[in-house]
PDBQT receptor file of N, H, CA, C and O in Angstrom, charges set to zero:
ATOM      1  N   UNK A   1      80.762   5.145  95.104  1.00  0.00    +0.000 N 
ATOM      2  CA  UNK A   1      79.915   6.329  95.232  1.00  0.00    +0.000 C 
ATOM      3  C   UNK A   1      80.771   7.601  95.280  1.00  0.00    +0.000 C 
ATOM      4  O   UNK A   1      81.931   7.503  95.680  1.00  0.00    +0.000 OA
ATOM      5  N   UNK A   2      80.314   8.701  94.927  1.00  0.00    +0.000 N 
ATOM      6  H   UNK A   2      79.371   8.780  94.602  1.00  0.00    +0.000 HD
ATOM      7  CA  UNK A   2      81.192  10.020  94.811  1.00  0.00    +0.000 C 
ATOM      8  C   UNK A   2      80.143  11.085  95.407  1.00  0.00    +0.000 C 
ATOM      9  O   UNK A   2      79.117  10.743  95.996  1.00  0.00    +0.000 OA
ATOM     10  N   UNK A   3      80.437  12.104  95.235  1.00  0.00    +0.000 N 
ATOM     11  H   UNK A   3      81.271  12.381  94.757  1.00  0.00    +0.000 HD
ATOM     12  CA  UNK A   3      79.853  13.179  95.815  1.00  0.00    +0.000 C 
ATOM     13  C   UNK A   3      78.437  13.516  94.953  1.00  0.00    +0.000 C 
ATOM     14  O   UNK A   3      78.406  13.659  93.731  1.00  0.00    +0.000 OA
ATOM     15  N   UNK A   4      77.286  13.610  95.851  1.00  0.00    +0.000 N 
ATOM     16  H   UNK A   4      77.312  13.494  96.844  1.00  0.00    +0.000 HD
ATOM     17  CA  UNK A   4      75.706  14.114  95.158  1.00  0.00    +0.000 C 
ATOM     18  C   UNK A   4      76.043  15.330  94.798  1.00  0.00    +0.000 C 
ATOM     19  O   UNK A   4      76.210  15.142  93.593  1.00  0.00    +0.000 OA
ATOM     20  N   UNK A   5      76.225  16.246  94.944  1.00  0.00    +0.000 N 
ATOM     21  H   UNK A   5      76.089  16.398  95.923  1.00  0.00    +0.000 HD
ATOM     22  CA  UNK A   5      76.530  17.678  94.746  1.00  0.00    +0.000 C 
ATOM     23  C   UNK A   5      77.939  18.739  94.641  1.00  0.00    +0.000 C 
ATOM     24  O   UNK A   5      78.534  18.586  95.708  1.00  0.00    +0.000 OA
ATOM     25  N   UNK A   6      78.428  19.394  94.075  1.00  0.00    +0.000 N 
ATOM     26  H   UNK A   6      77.944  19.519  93.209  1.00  0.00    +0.000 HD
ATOM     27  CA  UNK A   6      79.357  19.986  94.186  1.00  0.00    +0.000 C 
ATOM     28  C   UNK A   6      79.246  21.630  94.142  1.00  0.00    +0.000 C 
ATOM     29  O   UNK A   6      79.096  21.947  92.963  1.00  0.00    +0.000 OA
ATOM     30  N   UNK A   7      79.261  22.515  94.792  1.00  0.00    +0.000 N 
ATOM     31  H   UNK A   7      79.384  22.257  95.750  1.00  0.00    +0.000 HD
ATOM     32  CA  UNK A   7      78.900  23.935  94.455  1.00  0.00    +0.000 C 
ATOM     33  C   UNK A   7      80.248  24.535  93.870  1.00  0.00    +0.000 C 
ATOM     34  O   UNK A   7      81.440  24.230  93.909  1.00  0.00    +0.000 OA
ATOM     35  N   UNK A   8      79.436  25.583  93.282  1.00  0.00    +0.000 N 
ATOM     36  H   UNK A   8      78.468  25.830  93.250  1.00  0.00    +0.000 HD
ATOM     37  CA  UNK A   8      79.967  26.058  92.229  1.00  0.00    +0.000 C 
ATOM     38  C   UNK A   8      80.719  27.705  93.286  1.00  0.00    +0.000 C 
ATOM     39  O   UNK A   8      80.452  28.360  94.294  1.00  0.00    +0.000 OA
ATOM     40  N   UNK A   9      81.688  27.659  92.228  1.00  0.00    +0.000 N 
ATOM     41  H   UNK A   9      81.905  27.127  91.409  1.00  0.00    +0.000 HD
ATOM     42  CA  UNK A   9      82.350  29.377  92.679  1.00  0.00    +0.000 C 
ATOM     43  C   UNK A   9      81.444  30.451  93.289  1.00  0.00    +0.000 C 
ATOM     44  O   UNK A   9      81.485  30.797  94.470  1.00  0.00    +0.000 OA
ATOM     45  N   UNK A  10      80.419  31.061  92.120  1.00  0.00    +0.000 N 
ATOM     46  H   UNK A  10      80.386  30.780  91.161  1.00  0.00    +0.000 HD
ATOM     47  CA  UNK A  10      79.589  31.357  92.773  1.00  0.00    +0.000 C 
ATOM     48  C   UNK A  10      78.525  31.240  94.151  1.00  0.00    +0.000 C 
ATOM     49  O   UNK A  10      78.071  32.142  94.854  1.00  0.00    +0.000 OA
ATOM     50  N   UNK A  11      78.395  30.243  94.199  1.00  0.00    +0.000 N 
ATOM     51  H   UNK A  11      78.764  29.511  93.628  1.00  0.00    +0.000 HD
ATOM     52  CA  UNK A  11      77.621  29.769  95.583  1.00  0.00    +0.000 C 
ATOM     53  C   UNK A  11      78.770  30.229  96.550  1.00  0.00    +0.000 C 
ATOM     54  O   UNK A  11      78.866  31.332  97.088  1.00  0.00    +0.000 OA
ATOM     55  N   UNK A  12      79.493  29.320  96.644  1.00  0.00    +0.000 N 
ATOM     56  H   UNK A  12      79.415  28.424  96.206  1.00  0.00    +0.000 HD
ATOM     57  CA  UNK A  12      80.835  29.502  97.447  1.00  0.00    +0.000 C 
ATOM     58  C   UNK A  12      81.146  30.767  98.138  1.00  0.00    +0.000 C 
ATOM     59  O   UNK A  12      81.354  30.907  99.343  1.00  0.00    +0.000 OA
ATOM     60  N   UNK A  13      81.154  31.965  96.921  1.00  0.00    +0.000 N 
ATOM     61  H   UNK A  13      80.985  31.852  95.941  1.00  0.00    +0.000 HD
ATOM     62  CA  UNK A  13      81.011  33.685  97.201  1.00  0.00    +0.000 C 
ATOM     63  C   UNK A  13      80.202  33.929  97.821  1.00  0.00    +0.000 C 
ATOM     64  O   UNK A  13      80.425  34.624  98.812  1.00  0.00    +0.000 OA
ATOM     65  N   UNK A  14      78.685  33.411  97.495  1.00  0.00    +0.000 N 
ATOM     66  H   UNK A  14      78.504  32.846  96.689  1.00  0.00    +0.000 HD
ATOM     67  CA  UNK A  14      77.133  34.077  97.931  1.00  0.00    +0.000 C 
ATOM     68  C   UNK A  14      77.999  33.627  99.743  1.00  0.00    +0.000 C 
ATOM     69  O   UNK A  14      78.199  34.489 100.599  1.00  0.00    +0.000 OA
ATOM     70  N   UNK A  15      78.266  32.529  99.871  1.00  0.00    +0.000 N 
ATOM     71  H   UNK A  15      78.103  31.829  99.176  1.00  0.00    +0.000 HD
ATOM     72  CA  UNK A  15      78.416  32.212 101.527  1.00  0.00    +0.000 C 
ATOM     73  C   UNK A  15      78.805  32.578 102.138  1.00  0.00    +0.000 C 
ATOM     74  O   UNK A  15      78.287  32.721 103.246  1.00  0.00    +0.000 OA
ATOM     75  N   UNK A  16      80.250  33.074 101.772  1.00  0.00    +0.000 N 
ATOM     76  H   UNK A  16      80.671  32.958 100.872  1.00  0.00    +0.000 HD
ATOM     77  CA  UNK A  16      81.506  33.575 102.312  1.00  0.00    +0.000 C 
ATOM     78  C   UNK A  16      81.101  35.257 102.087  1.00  0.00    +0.000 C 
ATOM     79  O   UNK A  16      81.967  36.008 102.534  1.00  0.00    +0.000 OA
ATOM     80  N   UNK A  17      80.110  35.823 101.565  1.00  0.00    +0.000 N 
ATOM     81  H   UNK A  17      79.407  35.212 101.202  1.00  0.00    +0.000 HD
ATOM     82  CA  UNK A  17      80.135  37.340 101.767  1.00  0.00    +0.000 C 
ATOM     83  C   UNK A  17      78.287  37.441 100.948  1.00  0.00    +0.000 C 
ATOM     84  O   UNK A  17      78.153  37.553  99.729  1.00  0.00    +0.000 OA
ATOM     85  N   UNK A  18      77.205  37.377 101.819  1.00  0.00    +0.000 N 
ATOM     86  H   UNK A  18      77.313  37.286 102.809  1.00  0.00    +0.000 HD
ATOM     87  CA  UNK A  18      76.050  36.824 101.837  1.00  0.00    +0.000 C 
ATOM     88  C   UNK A  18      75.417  38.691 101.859  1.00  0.00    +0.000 C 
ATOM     89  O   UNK A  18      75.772  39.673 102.510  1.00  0.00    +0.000 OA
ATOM     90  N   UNK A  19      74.671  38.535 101.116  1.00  0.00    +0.000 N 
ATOM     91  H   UNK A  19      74.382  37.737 100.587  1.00  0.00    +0.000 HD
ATOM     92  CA  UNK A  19      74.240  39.713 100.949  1.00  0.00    +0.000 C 
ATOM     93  C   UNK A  19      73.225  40.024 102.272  1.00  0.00    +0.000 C 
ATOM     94  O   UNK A  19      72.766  39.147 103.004  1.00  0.00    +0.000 OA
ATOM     95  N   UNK A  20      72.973  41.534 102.411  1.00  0.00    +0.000 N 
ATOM     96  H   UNK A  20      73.345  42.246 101.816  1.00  0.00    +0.000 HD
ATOM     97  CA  UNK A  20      72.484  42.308 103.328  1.00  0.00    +0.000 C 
ATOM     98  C   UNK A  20      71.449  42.449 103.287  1.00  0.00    +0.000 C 
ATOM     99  O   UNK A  20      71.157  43.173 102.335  1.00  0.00    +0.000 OA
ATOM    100  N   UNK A  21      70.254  41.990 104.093  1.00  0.00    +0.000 N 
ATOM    101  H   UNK A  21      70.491  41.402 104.866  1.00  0.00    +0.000 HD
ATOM    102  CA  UNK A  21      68.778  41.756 103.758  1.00  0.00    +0.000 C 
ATOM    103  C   UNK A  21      67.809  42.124 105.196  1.00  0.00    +0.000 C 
ATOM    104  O   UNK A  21      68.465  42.399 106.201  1.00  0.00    +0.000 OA
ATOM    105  N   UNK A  22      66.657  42.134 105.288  1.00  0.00    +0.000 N 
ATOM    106  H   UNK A  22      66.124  41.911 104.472  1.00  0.00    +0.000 HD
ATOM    107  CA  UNK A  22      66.072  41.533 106.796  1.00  0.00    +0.000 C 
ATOM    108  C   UNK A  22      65.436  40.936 105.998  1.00  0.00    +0.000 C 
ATOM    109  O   UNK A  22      65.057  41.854 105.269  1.00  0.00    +0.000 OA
ATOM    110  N   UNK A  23      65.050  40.080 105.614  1.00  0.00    +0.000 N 
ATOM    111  H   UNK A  23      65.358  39.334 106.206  1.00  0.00    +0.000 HD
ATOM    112  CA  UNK A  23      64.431  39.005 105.169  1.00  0.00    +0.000 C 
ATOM    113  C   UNK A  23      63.849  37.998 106.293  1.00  0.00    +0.000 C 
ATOM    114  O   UNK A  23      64.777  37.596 106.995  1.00  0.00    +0.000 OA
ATOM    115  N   UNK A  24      62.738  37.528 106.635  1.00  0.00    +0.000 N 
ATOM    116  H   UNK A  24      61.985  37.855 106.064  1.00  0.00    +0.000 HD
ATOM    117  CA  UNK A  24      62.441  36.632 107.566  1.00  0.00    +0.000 C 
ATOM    118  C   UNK A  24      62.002  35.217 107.208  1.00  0.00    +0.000 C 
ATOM    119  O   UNK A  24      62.097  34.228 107.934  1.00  0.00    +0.000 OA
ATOM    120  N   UNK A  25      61.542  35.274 106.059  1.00  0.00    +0.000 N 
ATOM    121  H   UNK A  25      61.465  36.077 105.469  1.00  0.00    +0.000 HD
ATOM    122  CA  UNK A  25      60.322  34.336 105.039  1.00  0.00    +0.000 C 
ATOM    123  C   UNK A  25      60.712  34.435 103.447  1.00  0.00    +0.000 C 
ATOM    124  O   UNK A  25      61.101  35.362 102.737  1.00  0.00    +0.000 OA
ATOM    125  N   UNK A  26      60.417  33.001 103.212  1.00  0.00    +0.000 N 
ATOM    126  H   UNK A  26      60.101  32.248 103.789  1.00  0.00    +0.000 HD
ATOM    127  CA  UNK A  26      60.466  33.092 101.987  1.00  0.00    +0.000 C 
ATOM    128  C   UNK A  26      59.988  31.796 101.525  1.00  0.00    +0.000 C 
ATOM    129  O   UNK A  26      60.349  30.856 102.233  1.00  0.00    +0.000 OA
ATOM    130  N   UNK A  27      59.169  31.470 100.378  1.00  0.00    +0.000 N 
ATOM    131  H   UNK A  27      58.875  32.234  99.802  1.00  0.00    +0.000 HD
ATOM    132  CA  UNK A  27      58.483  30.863  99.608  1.00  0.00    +0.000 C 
ATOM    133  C   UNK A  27      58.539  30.524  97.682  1.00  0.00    +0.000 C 
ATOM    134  O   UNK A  27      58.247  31.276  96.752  1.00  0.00    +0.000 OA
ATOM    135  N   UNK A  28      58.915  29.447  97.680  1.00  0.00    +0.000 N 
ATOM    136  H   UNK A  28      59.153  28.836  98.435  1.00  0.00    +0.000 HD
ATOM    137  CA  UNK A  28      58.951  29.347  96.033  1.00  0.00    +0.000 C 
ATOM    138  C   UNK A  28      58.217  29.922  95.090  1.00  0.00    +0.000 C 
ATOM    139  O   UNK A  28      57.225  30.328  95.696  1.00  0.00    +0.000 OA
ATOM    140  N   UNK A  29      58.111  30.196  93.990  1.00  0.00    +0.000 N 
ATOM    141  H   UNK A  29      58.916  29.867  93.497  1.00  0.00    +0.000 HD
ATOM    142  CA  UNK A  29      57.180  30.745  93.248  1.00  0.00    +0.000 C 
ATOM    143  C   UNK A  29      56.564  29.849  92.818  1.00  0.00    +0.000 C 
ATOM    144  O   UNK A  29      55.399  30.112  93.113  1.00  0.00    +0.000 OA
ATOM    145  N   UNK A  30      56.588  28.990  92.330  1.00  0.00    +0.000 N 
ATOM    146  H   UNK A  30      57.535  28.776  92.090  1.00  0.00    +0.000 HD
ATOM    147  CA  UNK A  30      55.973  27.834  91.770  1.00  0.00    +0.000 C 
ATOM    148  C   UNK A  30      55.796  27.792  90.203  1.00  0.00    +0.000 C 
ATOM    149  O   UNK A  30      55.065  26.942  89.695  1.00  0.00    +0.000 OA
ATOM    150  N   UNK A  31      56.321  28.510  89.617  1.00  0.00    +0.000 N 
ATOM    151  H   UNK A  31      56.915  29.200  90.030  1.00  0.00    +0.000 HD
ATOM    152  CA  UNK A  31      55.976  29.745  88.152  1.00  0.00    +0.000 C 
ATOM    153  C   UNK A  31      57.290  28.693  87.330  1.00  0.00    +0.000 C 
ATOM    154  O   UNK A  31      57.427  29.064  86.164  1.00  0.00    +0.000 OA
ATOM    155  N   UNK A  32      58.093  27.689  87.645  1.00  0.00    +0.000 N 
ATOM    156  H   UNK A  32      57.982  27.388  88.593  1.00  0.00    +0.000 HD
ATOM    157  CA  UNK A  32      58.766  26.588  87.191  1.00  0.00    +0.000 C 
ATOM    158  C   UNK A  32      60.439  27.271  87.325  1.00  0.00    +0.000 C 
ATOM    159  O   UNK A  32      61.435  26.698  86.883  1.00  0.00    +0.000 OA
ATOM    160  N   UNK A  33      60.443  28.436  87.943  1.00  0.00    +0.000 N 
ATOM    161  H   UNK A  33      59.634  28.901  88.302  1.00  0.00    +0.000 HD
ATOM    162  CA  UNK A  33      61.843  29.591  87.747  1.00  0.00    +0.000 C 
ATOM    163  C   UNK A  33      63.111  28.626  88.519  1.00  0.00    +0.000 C 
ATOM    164  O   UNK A  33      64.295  28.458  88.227  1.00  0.00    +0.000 OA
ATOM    165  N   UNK A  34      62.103  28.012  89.816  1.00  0.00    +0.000 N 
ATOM    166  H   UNK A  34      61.141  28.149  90.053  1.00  0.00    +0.000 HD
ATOM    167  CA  UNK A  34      63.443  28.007  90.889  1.00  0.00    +0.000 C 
ATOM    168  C   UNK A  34      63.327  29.142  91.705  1.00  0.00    +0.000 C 
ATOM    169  O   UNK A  34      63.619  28.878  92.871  1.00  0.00    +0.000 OA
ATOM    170  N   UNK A  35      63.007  30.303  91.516  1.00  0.00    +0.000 N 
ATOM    171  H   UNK A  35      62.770  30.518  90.568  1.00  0.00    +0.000 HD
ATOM    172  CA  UNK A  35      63.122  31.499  91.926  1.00  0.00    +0.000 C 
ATOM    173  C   UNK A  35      62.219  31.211  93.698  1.00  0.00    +0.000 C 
ATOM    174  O   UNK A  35      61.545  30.210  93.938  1.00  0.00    +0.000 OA
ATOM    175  N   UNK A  36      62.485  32.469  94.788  1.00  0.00    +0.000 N 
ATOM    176  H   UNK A  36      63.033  33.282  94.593  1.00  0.00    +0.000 HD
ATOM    177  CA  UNK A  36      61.538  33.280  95.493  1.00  0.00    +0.000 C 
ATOM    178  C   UNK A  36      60.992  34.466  95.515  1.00  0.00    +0.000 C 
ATOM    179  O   UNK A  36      61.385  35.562  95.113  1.00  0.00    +0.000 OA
ATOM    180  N   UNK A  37      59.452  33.901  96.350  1.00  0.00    +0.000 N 
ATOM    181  H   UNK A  37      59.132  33.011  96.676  1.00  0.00    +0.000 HD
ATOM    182  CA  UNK A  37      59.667  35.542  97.329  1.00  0.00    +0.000 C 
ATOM    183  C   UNK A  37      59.530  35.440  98.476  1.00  0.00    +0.000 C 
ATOM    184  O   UNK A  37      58.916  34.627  99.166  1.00  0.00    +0.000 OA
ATOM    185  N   UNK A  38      60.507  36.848  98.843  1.00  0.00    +0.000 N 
ATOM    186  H   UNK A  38      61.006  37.508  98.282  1.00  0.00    +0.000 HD
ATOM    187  CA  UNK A  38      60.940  36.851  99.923  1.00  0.00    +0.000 C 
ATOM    188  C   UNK A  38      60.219  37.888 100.856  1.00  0.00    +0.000 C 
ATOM    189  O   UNK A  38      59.803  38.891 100.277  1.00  0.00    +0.000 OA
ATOM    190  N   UNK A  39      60.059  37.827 101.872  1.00  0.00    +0.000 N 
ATOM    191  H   UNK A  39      60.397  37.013 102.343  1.00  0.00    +0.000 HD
ATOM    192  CA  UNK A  39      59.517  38.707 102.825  1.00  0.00    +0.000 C 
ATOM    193  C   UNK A  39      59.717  38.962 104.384  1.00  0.00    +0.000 C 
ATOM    194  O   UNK A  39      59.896  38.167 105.307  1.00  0.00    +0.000 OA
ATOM    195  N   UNK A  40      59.625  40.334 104.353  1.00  0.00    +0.000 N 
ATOM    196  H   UNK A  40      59.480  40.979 103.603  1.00  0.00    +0.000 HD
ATOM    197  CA  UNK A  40      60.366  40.794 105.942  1.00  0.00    +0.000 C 
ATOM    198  C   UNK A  40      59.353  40.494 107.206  1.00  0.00    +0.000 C 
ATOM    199  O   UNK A  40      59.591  39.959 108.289  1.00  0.00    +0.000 OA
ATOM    200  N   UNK A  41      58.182  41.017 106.690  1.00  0.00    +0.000 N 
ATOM    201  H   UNK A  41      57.988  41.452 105.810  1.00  0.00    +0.000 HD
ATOM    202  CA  UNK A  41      57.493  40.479 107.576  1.00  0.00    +0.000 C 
ATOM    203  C   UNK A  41      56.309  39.080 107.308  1.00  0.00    +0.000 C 
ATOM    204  O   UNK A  41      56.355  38.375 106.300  1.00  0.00    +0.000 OA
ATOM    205  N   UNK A  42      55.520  38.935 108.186  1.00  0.00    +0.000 N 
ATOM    206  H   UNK A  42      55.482  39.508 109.005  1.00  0.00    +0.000 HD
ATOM    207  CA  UNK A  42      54.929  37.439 108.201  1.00  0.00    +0.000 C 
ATOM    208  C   UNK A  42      53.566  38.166 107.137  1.00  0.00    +0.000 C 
ATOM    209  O   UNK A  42      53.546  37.583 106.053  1.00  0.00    +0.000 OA
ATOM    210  N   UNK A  43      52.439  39.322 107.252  1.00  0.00    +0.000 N 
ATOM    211  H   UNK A  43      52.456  39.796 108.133  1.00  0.00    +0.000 HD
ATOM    212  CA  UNK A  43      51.928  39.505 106.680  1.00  0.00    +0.000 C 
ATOM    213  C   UNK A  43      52.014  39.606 104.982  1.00  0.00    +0.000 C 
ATOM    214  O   UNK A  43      51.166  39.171 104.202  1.00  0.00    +0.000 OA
ATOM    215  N   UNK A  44      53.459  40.402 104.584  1.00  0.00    +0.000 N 
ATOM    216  H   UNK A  44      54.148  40.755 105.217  1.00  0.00    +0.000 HD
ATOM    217  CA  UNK A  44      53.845  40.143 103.175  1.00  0.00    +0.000 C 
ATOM    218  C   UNK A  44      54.114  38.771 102.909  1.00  0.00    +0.000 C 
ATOM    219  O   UNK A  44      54.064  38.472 101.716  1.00  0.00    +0.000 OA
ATOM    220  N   UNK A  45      54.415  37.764 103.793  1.00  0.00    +0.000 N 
ATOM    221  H   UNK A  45      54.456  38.007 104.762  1.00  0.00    +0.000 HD
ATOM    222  CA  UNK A  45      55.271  36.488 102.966  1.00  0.00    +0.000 C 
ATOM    223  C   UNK A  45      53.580  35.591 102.993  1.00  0.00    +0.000 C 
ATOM    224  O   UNK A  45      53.518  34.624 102.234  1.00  0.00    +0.000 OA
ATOM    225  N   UNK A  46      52.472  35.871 103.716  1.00  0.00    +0.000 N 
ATOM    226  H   UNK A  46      52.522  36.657 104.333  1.00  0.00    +0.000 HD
ATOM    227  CA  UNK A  46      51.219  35.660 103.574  1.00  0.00    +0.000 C 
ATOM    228  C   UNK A  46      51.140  36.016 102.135  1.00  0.00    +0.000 C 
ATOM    229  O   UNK A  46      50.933  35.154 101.281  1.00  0.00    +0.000 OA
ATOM    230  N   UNK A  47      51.299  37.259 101.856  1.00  0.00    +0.000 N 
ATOM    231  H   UNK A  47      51.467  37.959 102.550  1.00  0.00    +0.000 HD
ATOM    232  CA  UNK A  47      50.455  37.417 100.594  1.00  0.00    +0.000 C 
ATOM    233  C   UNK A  47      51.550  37.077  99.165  1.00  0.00    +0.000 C 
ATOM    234  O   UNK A  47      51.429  37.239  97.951  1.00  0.00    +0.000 OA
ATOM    235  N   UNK A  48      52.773  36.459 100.177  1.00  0.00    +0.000 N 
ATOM    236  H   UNK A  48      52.871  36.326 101.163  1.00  0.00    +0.000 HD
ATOM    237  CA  UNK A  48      53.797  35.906  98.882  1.00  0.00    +0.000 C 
ATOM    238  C   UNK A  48      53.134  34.384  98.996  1.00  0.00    +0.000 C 
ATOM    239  O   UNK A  48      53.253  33.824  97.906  1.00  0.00    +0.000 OA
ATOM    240  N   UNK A  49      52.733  33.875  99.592  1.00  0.00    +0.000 N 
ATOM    241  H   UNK A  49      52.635  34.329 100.477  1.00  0.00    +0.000 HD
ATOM    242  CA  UNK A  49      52.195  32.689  99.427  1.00  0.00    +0.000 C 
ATOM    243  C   UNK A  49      51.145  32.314  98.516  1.00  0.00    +0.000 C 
ATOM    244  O   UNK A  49      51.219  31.422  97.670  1.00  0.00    +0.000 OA
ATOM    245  N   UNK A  50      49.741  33.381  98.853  1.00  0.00    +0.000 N 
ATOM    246  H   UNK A  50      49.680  34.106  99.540  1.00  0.00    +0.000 HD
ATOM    247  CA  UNK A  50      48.812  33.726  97.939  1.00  0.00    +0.000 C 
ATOM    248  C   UNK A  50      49.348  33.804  96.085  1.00  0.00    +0.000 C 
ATOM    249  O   UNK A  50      48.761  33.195  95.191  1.00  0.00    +0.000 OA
ATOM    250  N   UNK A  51      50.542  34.683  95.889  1.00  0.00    +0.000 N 
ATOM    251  H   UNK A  51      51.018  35.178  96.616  1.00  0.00    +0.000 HD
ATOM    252  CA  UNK A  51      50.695  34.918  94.911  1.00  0.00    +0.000 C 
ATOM    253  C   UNK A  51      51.364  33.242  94.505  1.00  0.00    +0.000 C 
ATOM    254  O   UNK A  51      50.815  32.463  93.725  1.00  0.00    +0.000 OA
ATOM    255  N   UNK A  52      52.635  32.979  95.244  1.00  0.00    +0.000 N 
ATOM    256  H   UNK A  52      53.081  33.611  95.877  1.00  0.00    +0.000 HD
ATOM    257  CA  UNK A  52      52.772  31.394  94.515  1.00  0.00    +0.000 C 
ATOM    258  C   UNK A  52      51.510  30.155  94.603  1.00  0.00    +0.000 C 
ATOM    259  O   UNK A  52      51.779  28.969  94.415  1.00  0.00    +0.000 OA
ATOM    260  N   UNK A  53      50.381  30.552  94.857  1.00  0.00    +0.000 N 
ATOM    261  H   UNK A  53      50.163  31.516  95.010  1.00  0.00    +0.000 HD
ATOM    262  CA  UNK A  53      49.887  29.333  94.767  1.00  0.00    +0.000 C 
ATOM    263  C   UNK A  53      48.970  29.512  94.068  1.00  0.00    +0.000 C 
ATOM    264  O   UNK A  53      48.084  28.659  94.010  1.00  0.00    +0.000 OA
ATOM    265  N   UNK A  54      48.883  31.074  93.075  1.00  0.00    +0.000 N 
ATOM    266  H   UNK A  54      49.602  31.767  93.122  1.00  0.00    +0.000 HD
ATOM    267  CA  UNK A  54      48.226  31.517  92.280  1.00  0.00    +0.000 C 
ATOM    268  C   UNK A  54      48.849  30.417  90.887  1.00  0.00    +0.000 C 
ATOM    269  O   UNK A  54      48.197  29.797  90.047  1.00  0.00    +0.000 OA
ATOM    270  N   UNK A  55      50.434  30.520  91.106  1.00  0.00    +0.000 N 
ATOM    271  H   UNK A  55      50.963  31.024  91.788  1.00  0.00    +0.000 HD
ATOM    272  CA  UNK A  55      50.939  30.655  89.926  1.00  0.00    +0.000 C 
ATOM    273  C   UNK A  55      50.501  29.098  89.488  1.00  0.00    +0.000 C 
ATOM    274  O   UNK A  55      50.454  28.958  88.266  1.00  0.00    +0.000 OA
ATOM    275  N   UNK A  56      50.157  27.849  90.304  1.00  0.00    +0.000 N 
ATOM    276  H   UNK A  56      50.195  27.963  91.297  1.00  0.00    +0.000 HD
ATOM    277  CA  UNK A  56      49.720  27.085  89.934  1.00  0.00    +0.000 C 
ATOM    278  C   UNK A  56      49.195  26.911  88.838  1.00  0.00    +0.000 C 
ATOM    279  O   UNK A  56      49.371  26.080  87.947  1.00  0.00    +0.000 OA
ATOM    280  N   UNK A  57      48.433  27.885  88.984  1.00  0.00    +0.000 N 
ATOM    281  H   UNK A  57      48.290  28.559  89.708  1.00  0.00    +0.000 HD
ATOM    282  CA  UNK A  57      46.715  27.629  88.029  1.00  0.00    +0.000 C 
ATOM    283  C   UNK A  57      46.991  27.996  87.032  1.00  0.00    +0.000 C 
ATOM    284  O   UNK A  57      46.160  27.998  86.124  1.00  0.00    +0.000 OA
TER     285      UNK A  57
């Protein structure tokens, strides 16, 4: 057996110097990206939820 995963340079950077946010929440898009959204407070990441579970349909 060997290693499931290996990160890449990039990742590595994002960790070691992680960008500057208040971010509290965050939720997939569901839109097939991989992507989020993200939100500071609980009411926006409500209506980030609404929007990914739009993208379902």
């Amino acid at each position: 057996p060997g290693p499931i995963s290996n990160p890449g340079k990039a990742a590595m950077e994002a960790m070691l110097n992680p960008q500057k946010n208040n971010y509290l929440y965050y939720v997939t898009k569901k839109d097939g990206t991989g992507e989020h959204y993200f939100a500071e407070t609980f009411a926006k990441h409500k209506e980030n939820i609404r929007r990914s579970e739009a993208n379902l349909k």
